[in-house]
N, C-alpha and C positions, 0 to 999 in steps of 0.2 A: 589393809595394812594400817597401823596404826603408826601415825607421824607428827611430829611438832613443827610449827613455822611455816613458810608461806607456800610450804606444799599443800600441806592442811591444814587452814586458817581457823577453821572450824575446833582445831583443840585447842586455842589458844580464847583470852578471853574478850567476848565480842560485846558491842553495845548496841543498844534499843533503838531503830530509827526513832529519828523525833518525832514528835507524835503529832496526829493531825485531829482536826474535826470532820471524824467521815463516819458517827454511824448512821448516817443513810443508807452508807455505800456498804455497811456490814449487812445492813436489813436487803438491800438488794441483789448481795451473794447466795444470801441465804433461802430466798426465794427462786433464784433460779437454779440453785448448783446442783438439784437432783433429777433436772426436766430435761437438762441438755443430751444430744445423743452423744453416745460414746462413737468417735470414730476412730479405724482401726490404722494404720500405718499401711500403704500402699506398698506394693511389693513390685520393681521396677520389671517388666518383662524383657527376656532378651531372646536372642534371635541365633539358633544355628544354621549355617549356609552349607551350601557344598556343589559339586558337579561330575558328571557323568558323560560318556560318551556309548549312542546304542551301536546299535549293527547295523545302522546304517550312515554310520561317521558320523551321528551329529551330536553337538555339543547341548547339555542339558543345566541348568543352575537350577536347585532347589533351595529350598528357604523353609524352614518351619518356628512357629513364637512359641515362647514357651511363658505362660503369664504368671507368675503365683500359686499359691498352693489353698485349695479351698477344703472345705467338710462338707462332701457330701448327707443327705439324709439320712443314712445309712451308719453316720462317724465315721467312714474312711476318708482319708485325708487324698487328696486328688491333687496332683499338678495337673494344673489347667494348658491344655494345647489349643490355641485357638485359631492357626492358620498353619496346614498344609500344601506348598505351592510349590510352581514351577516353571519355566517357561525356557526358548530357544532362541536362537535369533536367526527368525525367521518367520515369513510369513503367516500362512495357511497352512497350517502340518497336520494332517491324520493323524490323529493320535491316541493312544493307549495309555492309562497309568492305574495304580493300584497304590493306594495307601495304607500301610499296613500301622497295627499299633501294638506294641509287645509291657507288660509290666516285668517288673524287676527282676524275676525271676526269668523270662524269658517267654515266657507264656502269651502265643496270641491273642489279641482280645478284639481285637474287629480288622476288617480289610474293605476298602471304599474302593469299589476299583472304577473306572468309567473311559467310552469311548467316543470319541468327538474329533470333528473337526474345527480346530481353532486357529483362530489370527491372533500371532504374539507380537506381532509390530515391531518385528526387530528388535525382539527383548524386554521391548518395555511392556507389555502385556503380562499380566501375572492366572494363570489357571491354577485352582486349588479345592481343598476339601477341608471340612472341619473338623475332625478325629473326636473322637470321645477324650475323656480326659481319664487317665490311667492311673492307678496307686501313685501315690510322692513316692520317691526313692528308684534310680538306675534303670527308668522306664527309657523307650527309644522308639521311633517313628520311622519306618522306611518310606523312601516315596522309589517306585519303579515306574521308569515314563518311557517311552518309544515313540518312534516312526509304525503306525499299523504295520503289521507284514515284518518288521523287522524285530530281533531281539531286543526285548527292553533293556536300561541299566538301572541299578538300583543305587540309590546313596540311604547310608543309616546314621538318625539323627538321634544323638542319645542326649538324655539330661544330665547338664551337666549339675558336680557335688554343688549345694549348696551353702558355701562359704558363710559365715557372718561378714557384718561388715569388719574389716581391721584397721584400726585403729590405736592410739598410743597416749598415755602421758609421760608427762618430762618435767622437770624441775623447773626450767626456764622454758618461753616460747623460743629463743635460738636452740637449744639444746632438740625438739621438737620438730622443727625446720629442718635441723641436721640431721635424725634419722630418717625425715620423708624424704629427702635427698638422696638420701644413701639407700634407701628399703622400702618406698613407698609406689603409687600416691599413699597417701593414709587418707583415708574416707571421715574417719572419727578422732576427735578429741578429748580427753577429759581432764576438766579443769575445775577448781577451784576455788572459791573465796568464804572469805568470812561474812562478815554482817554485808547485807546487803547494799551491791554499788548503785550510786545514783543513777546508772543506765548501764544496758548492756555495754553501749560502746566503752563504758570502764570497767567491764567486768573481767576476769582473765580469761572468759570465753571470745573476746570483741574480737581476735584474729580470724576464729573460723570464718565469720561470714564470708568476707573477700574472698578465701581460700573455697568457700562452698564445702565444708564439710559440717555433719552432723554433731554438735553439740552436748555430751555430754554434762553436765552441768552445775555442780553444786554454792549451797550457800549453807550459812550455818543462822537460822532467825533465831532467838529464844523461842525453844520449845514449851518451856514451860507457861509459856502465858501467849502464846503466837494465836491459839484459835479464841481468846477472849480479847481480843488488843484490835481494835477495829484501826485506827492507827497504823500497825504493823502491815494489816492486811490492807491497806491504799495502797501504801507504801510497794507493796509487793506489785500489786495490780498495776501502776502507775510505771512500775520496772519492767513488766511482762508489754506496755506498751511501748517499750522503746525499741524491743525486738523483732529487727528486720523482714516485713511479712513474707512468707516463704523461706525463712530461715531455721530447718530442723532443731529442737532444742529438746532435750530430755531433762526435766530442770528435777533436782535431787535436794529435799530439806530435810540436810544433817543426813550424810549417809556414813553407815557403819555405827548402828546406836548402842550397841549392847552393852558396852563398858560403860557409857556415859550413863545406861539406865542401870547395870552391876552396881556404880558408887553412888547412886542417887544424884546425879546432878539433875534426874527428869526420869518419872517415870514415863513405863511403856505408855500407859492411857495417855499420855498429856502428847508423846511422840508421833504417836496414832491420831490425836484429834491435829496435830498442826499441819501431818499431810493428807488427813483429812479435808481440813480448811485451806490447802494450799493447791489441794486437784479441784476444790468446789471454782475458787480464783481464776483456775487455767481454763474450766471449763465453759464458766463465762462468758472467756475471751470470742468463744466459736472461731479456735483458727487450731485444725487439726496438727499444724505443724511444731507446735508446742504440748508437751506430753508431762503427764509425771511420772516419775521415777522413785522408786526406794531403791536402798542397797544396804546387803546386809554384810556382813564377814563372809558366809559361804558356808563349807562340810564344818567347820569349827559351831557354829551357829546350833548344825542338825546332829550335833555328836551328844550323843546320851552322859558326855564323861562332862557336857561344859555348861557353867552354871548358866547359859542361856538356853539350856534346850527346852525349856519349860517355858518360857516365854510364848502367849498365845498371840502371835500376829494376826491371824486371820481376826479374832474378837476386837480386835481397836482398830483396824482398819475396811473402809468402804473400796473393795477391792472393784468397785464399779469405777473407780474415781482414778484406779493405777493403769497407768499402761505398760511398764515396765517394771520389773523386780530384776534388780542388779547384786549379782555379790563379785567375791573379790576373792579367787582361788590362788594357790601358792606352794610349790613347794621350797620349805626355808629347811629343807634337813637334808641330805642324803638318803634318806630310807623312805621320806612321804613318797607316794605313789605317785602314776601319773593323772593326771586331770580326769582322765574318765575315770579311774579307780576310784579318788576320791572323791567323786561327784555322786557316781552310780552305784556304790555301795557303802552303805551304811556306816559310819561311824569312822569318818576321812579315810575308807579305805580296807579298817580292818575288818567288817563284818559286823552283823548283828539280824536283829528282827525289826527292828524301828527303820522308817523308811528313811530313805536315802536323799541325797538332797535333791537330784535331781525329782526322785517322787514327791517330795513335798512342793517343788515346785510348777510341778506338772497340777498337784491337786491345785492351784491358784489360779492356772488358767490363763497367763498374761507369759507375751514375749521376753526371754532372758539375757541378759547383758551381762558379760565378763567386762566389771568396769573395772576393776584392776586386775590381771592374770601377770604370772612372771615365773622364772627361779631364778634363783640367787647363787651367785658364784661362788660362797661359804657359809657353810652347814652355820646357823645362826647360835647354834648350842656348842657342836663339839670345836667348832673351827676349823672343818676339814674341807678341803678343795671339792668341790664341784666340776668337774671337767667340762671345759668348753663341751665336746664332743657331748658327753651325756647332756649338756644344757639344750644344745641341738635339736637330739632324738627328742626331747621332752617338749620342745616347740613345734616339733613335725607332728609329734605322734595325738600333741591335742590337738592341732587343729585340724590332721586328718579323720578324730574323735566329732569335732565340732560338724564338720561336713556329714559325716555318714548321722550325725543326730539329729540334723536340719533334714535328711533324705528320709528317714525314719520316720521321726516323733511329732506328735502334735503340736508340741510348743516349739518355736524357734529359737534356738541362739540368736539372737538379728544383731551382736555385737559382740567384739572383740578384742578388749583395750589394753596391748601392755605396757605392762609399770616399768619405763626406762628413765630408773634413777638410781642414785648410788646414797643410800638412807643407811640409817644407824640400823635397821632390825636387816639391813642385807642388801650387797651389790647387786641389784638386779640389772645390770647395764648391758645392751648387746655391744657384741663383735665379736671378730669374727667368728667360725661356726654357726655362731648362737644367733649371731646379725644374719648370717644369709641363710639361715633356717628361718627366719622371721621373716623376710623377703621374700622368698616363697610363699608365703601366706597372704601377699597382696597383690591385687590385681596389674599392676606393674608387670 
């Protein structure tokens, strides 16, 4: 979405850190920024529980982790199960269990079964098995435990959808506070600035930390001279050390560039070399928890009708250097389709042969981020109402879109950020419906 003012600092006009004497420090980027490894973002494991009662009265808890989603040698994508367990509260129990593992379809895929006498120490004792790791997507684990001799009970552990994270911007950080209030937690943020602040702690990101949420991140450096400015690039480096260690940051330079390279204020090559130069910086740092980020417009970007579709990203950018590709989806009309329409088929929706955005974002290979997502309460052309009710469905329906894409596909959604602000191109503001349709979307 394209904005004036201190939503988006970056279209307004910025100035040149002062300049320093640092090309040492340029010669020193430069030498290391192709050596470093690329590390990936860590995928939190979590934990379904449950319990059972056999035929012989006794009470059972199982437990199984369910850790991330890996690529097998093979290219199938696998959610990793890496503890099958269970235990009683109770001594020495003869015991029987069988583990079973099912992929999505329903189809078995291995069964562990085993017989033992074990001491569970009054519960605190755990018995288990390591299952194979099954296709990503609607896979489930049984575990059936017994007293020997008596009937076993079974509990079934399913994976659960794979959410992104949800997250939001706002005009103001009270305004932002006020929907995690009302609709969160919110995990994610996305904020803000123009030229770069003398330190995170000034930057419109410095809330998250306290709050512990994942940082979105933007700045606006001149693009046009950012990768020959050694200067510019201290400056930046010296920023990135203010950033509280283990503080997630996806830092974004100049996102949404298409216009700005449309009217020439910079072309692509010169947009290409700054986060170029600005993932070489991050890289340096060796602290995983700082990433870089692009972000483009979205299906508008991949639509054959718009003068950026010709735009070669892949040739000016070192896609070793991105960890994130961000764009910024929208329906502003009454007739755009829904998020997955416009994502997974061609041409915002309506069809063609030219791949679609989400295939061209799949061809790139890096984790995807809706850093701005929304609809708008009136159609931004004709001026026709948008009905709370339909603004709803269109928040349910993408982010039950975004889950079953995360279950599926190789690349993740791993974000979800929407645009709650009330801007000249369109009310995007939740309440109600639209607010507890959005609620829904968070782990809240």
């Amino acid at each position: 979405m394209r904005l004036r003012s201190a939503v988006h600092p970056e279209e307004v006009v910025f100035t040149v850190p002062k300049r320093l004497l640092t090309a040492l420090f340029a010669i020193a980027v430069a030498l290391t920024s192709f050596t470093l490894p690329v590390v990936p973002a860590a995928q939190a494991a979590t934990a379904t529980t449950g319990s059972c009662v056999d035929g012989a009265g006794r009470t059972w808890r199982t437990k199984v982790v369910w850790d991330g989603v890996i690529t097998a040698p093979d290219g199938t994508r696998r959610k990793r199960v890496t503890y099958a367990g269970w235990t009683t509260g109770a001594g020495n129990v003869s015991t029987v269990s069988a583990v079973r593992t099912y992929d999505g379809s329903g189809a078995l895929l291995q069964t562990l079964r085993r017989s033992e006498i074990a001491d569970y120490a009054q519960g605190t004792v755990w018995k288990s098995q390591d299952p194979l790791d099954p296709p990503n997507g609607g896979a489930k684990v049984t575990i059936s435990v017994g007293t020997s001799g008596q009937a076993p009970c079974t509990v079934t552990h399913r994976q659960k959808p794979s959410s992104p994270s949800v997250g939001a911007s706002a005009a103001t950080l009270a305004s932002f506070n006020a929907l995690d209030t009302l609709a969160g937690p919110l995990v994610a943020r996305r904020a803000y600035d123009g030229a770069l602040p003398r330190s995170f702690s000034a930057s419109a990101a410095a809330a998250d930390v306290a709050a512990r949420r994942t940082s979105y991140w933007s700045f606006a450096p001149n693009v046009a001279t950012f990768a020959s400015d050694p200067a510019a690039q201290a400056a930046f480096s010296a920023f990135l050390d203010t950033i509280p260690a283990g503080h997630k940051t996806v830092i974004v330079a100049w996102h949404e560039p298409e216009d700005n390279i449309y009217r020439g204020q910079f072309t692509l090559a010169q947009w290409g070399a700054t986060n170029n130069k600005v993932g070489q910086i991050i890289r340096s740092k060796r602290r995983p928890e700082l990433r870089l980020g692009i972000c483009l417009m979205g299906p508008w970007t991949f639509d054959i009708r718009s003068p950026y579709y010709r735009y070669d990203w892949k040739a000016v950018l070192n896609f070793d250097l991105v960890d994130v590709v961000g764009i910024d989806p929208y329906k502003f009309h009454t007739t755009d389709p829904s998020i997955q329409k416009m994502l997974t088929v061609p041409n915002y929706g309506t069809g063609g042969t030219n791949p679609s955005t989400m295939q061209r974002l799949l061809a790139w290979g890096k984790p995807v981020a809706l850093m701005e997502w929304g609809v708008v309460a009136t159609d931004v052309t004709s001026g026709a109402a948008i009905s709370d009710a339909s603004r709803a469905a269109f928040i349910r329906d993408a982010h039950a879109w975004m889950k079953a894409w995360n279950d599926r596909d190789s690349i993740r959604i791993e974000a979800a950020l929407y645009f709650h602000l009330n801007v000249s191109a369109g009310d995007s503001l939740l309440s109600g419906q639209s607010l507890e349709a959005f609620a829904a979307t968070t782990p809240g």
